[in-house]
C-alpha positions, 0 to 999 in steps of 0.5 A, spaced: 863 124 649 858 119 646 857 112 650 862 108 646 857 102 644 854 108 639 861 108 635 860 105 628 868 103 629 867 100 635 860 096 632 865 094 626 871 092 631 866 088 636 863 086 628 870 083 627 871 080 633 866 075 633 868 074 626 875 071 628 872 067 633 867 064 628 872 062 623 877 061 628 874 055 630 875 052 623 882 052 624 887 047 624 889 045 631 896 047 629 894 054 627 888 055 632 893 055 637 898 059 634 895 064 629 887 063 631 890 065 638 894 072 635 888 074 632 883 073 637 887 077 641 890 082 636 881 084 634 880 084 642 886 089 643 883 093 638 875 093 642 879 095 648 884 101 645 877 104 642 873 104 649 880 107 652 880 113 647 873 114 646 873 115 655 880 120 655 880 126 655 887 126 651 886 122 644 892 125 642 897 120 644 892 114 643 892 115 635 899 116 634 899 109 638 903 112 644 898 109 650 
């Protein structure tokens, strides 16, 4: 098992995270908080289930989005 900060889709997806905190700060307040929130959650969920699945041992049921 490779630490998961060596992954290329956990770099991209840490990479993706920042982006949508920089550009969510340009945001109307009226979508700041409502759509800016819905990503920023949606792109840490994404860094989360990638550390979850590169530490199980079955994958399986991670890929196919059954956790």
């Amino acid at each position: 098992m490779a630490y998961y900060e060596h992954l290329p889709i956990y770099k991209k997806a840490m990479e993706t995270a920042v982006y949508f905190e920089t550009i969510v700060r340009n945001f109307s307040r009226h979508n700041k908080y409502n759509l800016g929130a819905e990503m920023r959650t949606k792109s840490r969920d994404i860094v989360k289930l990638i550390i979850k699945a590169n530490s199980s041992r079955n994958k399986l049921p991670l890929l196919k989005g059954c956790p």
